[in-house]
ZADO-1210 file (C-alpha; in nm, 4 decimals, padded with zeros to 6 digits):
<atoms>
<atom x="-00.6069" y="01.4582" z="03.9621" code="UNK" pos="1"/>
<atom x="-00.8609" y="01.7252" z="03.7827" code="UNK" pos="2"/>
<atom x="-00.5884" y="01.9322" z="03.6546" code="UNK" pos="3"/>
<atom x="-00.5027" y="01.6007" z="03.4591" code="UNK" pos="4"/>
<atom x="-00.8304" y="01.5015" z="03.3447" code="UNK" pos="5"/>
<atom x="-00.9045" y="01.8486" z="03.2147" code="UNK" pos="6"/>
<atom x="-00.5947" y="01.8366" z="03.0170" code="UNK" pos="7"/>
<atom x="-00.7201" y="01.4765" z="02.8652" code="UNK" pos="8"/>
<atom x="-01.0262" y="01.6100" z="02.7796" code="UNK" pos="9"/>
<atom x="-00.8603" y="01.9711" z="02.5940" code="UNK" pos="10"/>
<atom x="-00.6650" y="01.7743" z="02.4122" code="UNK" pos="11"/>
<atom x="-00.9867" y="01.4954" z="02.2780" code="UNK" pos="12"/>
<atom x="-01.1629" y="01.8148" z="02.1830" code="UNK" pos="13"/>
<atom x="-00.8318" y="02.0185" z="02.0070" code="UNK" pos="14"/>
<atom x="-00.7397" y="02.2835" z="02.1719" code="UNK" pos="15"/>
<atom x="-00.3949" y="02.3216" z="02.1545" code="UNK" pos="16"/>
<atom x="-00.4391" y="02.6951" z="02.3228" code="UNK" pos="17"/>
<atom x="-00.5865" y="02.4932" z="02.6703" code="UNK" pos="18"/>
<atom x="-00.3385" y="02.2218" z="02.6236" code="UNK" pos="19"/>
<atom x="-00.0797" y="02.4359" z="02.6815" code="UNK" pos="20"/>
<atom x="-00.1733" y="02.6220" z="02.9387" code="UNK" pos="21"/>
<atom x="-00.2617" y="02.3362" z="03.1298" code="UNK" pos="22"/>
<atom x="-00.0032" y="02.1385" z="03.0759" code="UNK" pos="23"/>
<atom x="00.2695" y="02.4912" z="03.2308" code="UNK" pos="24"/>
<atom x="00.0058" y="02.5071" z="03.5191" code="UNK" pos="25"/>
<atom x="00.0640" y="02.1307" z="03.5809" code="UNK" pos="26"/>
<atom x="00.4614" y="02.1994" z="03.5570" code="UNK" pos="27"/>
<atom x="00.4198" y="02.5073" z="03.7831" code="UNK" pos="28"/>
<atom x="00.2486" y="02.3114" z="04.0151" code="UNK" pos="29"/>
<atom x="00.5057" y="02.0754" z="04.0365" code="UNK" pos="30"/>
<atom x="00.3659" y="01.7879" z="03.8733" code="UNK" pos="31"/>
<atom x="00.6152" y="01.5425" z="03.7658" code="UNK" pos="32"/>
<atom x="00.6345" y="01.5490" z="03.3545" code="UNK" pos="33"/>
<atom x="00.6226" y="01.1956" z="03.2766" code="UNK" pos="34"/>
<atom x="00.2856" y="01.1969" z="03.5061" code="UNK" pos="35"/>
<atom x="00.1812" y="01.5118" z="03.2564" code="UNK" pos="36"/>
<atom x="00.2760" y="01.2971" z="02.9659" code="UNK" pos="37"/>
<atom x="00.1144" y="00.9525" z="03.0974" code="UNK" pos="38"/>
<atom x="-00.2281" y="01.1278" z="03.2353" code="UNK" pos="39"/>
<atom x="-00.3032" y="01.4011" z="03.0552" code="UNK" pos="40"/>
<atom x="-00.1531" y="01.4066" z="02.6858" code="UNK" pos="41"/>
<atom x="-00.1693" y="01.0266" z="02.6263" code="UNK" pos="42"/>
<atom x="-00.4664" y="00.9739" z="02.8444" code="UNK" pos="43"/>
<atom x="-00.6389" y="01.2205" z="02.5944" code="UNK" pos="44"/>
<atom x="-00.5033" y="01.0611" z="02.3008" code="UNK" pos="45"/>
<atom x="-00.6481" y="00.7463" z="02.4240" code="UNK" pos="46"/>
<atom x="-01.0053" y="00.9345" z="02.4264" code="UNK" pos="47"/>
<atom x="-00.9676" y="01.0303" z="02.0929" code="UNK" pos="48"/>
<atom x="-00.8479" y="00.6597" z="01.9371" code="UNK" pos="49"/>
<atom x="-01.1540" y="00.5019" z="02.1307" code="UNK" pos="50"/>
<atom x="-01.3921" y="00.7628" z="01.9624" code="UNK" pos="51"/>
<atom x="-01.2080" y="00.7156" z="01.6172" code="UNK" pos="52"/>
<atom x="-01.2464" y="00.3620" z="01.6246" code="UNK" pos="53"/>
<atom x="-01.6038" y="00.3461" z="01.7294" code="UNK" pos="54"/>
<atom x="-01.6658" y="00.5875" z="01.4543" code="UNK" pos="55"/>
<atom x="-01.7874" y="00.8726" z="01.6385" code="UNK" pos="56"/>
<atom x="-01.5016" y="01.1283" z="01.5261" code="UNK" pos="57"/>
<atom x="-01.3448" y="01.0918" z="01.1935" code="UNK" pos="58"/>
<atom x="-00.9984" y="01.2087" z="01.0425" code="UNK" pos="59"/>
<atom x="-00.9611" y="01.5741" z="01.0375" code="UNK" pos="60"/>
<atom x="-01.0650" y="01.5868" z="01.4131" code="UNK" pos="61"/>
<atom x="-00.7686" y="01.3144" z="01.4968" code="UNK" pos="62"/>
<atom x="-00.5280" y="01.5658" z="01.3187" code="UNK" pos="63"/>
<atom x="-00.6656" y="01.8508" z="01.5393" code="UNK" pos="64"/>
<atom x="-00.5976" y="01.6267" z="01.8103" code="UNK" pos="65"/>
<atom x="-00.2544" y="01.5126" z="01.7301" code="UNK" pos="66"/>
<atom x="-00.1572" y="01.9205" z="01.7031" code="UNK" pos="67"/>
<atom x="-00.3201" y="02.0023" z="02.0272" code="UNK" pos="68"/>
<atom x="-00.0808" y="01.6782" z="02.1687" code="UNK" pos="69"/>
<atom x="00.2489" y="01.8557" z="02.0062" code="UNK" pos="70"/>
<atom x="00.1863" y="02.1542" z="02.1171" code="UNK" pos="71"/>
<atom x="00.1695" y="01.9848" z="02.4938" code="UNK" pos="72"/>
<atom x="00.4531" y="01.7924" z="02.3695" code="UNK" pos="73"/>
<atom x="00.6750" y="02.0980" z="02.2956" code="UNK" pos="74"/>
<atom x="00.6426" y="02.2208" z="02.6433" code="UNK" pos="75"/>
<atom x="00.7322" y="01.8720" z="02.7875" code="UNK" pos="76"/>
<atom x="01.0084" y="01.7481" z="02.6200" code="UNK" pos="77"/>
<atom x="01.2827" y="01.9612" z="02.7460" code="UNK" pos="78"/>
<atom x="01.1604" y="01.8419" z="03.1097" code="UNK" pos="79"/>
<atom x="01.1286" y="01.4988" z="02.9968" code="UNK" pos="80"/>
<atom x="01.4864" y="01.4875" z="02.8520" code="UNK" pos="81"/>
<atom x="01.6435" y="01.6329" z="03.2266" code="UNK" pos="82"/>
<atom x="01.4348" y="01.3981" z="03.4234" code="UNK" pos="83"/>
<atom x="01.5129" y="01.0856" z="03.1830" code="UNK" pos="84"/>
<atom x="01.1826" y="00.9646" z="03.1197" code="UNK" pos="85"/>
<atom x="01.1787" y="00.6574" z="02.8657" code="UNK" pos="86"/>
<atom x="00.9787" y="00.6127" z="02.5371" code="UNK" pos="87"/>
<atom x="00.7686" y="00.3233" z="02.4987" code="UNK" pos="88"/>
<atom x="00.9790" y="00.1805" z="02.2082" code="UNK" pos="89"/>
<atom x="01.0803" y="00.3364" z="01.8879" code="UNK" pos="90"/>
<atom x="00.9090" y="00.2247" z="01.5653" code="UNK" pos="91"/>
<atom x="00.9969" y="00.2780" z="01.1953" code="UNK" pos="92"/>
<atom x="00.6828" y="00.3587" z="00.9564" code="UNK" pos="93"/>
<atom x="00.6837" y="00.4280" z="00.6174" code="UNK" pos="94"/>
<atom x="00.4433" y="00.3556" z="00.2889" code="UNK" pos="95"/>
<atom x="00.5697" y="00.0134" z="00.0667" code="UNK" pos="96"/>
<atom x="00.7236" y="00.1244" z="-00.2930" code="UNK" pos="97"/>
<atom x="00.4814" y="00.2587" z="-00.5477" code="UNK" pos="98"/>
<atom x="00.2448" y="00.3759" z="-00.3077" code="UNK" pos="99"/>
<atom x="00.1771" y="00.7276" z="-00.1934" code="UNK" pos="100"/>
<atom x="-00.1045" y="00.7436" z="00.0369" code="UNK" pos="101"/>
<atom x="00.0253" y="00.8215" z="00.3770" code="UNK" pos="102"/>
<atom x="-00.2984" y="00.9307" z="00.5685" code="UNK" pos="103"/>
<atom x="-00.3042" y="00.6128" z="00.6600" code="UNK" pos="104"/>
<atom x="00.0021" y="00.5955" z="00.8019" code="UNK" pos="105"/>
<atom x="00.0035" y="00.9090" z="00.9421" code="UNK" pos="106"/>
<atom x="-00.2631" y="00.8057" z="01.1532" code="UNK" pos="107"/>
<atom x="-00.0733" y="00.5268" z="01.2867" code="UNK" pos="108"/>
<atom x="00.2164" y="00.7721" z="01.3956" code="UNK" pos="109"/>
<atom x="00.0012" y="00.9790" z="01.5552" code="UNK" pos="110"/>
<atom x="-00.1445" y="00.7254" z="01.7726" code="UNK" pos="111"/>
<atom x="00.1701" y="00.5387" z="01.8380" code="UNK" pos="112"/>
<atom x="00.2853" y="00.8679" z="01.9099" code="UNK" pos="113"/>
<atom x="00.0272" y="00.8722" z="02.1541" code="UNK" pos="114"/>
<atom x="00.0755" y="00.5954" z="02.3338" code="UNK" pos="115"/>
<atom x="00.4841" y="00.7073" z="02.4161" code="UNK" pos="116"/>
<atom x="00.6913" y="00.5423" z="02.0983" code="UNK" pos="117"/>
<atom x="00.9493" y="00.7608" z="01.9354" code="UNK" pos="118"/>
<atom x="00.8736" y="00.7632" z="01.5684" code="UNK" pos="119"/>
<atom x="01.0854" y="00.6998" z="01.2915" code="UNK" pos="120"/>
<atom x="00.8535" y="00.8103" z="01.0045" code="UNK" pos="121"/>
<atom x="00.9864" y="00.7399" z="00.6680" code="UNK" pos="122"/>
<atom x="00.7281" y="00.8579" z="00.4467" code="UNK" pos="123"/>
<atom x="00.5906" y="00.6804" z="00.1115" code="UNK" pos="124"/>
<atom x="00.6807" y="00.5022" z="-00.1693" code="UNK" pos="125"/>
<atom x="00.9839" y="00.3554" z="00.1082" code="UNK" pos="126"/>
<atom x="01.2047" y="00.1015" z="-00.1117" code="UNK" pos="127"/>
<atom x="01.2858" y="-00.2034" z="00.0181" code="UNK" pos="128"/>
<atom x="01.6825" y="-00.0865" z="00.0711" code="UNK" pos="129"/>
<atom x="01.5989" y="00.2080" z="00.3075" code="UNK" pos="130"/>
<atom x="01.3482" y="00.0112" z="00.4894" code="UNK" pos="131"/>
<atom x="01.6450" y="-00.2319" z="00.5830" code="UNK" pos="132"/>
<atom x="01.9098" y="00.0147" z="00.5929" code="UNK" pos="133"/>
<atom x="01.6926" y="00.1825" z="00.8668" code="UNK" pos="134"/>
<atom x="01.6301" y="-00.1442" z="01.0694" code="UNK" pos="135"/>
<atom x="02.0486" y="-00.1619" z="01.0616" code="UNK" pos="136"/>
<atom x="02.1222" y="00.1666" z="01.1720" code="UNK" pos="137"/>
<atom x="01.8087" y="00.1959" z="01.4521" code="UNK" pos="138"/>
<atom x="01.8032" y="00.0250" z="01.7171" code="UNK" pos="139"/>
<atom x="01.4377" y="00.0091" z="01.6834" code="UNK" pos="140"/>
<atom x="01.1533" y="-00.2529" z="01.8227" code="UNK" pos="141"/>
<atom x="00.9178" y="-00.2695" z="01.5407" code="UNK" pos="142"/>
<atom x="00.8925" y="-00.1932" z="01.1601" code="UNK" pos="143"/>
<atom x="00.5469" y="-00.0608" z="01.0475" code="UNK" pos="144"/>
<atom x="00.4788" y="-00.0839" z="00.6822" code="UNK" pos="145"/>
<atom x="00.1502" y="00.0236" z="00.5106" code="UNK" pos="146"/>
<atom x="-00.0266" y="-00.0057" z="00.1748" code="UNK" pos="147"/>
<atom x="-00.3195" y="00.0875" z="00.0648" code="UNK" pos="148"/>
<atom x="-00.2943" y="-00.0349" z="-00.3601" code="UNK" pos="149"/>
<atom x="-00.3101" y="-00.4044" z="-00.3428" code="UNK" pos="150"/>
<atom x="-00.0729" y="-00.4128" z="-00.6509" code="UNK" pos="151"/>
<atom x="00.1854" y="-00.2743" z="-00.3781" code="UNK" pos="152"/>
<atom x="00.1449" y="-00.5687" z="-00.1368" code="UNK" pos="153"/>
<atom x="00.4218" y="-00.7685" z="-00.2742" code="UNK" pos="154"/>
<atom x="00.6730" y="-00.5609" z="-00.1829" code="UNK" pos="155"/>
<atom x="00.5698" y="-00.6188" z="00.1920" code="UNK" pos="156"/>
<atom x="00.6745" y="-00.9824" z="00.1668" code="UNK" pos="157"/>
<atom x="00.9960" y="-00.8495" z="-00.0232" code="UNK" pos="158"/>
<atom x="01.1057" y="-00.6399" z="00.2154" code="UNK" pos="159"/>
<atom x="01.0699" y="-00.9005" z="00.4947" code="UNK" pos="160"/>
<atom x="01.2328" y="-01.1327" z="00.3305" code="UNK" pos="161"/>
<atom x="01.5061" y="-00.8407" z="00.2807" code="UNK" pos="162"/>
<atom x="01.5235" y="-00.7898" z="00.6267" code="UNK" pos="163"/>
<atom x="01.5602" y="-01.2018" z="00.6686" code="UNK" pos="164"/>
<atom x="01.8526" y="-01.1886" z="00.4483" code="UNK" pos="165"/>
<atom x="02.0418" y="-00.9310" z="00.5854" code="UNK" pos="166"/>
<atom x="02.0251" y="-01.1254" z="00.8982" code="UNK" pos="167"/>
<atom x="01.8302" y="-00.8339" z="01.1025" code="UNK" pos="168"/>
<atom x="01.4855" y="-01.0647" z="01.1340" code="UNK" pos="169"/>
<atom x="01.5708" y="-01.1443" z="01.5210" code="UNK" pos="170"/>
<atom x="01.6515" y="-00.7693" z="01.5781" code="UNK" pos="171"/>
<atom x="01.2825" y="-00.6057" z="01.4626" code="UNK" pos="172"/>
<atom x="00.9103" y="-00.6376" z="01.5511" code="UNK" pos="173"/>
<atom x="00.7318" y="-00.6059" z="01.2079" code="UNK" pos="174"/>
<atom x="00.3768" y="-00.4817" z="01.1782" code="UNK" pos="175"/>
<atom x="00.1557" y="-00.4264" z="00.8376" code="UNK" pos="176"/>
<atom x="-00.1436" y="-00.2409" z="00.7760" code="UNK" pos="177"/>
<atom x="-00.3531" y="-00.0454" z="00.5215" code="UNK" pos="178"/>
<atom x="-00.6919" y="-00.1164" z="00.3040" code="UNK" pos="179"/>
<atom x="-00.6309" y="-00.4542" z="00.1613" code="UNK" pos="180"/>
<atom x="-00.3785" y="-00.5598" z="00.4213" code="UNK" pos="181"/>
<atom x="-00.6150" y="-00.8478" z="00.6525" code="UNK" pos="182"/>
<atom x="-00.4540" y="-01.0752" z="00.9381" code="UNK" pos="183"/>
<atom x="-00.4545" y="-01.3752" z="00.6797" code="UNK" pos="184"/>
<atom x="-00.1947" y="-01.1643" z="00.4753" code="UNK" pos="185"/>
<atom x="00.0084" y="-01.0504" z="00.7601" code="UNK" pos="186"/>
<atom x="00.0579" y="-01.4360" z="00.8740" code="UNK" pos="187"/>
<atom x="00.1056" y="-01.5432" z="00.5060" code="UNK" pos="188"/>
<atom x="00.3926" y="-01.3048" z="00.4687" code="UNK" pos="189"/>
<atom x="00.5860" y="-01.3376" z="00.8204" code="UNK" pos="190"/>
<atom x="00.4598" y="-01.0402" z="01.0051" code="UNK" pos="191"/>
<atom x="00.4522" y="-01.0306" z="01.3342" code="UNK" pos="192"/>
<atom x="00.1518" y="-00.8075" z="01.4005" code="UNK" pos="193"/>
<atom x="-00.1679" y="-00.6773" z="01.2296" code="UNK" pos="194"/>
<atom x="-00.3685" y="-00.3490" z="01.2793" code="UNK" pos="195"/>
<atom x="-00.6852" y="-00.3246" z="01.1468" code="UNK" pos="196"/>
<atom x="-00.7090" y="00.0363" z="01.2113" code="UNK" pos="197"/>
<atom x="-00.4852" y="00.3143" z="01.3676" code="UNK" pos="198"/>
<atom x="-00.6229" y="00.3208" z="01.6915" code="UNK" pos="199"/>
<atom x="-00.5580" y="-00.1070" z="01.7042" code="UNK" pos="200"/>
<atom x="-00.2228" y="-00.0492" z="01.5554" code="UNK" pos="201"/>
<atom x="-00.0942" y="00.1234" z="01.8002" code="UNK" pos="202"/>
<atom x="-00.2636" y="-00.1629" z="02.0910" code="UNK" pos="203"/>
<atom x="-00.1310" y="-00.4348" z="01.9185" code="UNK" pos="204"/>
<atom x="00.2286" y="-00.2391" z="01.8769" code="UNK" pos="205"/>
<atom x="00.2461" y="-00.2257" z="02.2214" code="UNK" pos="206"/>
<atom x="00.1821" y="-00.5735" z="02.2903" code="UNK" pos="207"/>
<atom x="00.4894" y="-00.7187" z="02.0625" code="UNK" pos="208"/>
<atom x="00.7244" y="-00.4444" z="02.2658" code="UNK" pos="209"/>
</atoms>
């Protein structure tokens, strides 16, 4: 429908003022919310991760994005939560120990975000204890760990051989990501998926649900 294209498209371009209005208009006209959510905010979010990956927009225009897909988000939710509508999966993100670049990994949320998951974001310099204490007490699909020092890498392996220990390996997904991270590493180390870039991250995250 147009009224769900033009939403896609104000949200690719950030405006979170046209977003908003579009997305009450859509309500008022009796669309069906998790049609709002599937067609018009992620549909635009999928706009903006093909443009980000070909390199044709670069970071601060994602954020803009991301805000103009909250702000659609905000109206939604409460409709969402009466009519039932399910998340794609919920994933737990955070930055290894000793590192504490998140852009990154903020990136990631916002696209997976984007695609329907429920976020679990635990920020940077995660130890190896929460990461695991999280995977216990979520019932999550996937783990997402980034890094972008290379001196940090270890503690990827550490933490899924944490998770191994603790006897929660069968229960979790895990992904890894971030500068040095390549798919050689991932496979050396037990992960179970690779993302090159946000925009893959959340494709490939997808797949392993």
């Amino acid at each position: 429908m147009l009224i769900f294209a033009e939403l896609a498209k104000a949200l690719s371009v950030g405006d979170s003022n046209l977003v908003q209005q579009l997305t009450n208009q859509a309500l008022q006209e009796g669309m069906e919310p998790d049609l709002i959510l599937k067609k018009g905010l992620f549909a635009g979010m999928d706009i903006v991760g093909e443009k980000f990956k070909n390199g044709d927009i670069f970071i601060p225009h994602v954020l803009i994005a991301a805000r103009a897909m909250h702000a659609g988000m905000d109206i939604l939710k409460p409709h969402l939560i009466k009519t039932g509508a399910r998340s794609a999966g919920k994933f737990i993100i955070g930055t290894v120990q000793g590192d504490h670049h998140d852009i990154g990994k903020n990136l990631v949320a916002m696209m997976l975000q984007g695609k329907g998951f429920e976020v679990i974001d635990l920020g940077v310099n995660v130890q190896t204890d929460t990461f695991v204490k999280c995977v216990r007490d979520n019932d999550a699909n996937i783990l997402g760990m980034s890094a972008l020092l290379s001196t940090t890498l270890p503690f990827m392996k550490e933490t899924i051989d944490a998770i191994r220990a603790a006897g929660l390996r069968d229960k979790i997904k895990i992904m890894v990501g971030g500068g040095p991270v390549t798919q050689s590493f991932a496979d050396e180390i037990g992960a179970d998926g690779f993302g090159q870039d946000a925009t893959e991250a959340a494709e490939n995250a997808l797949v392993l649900i």
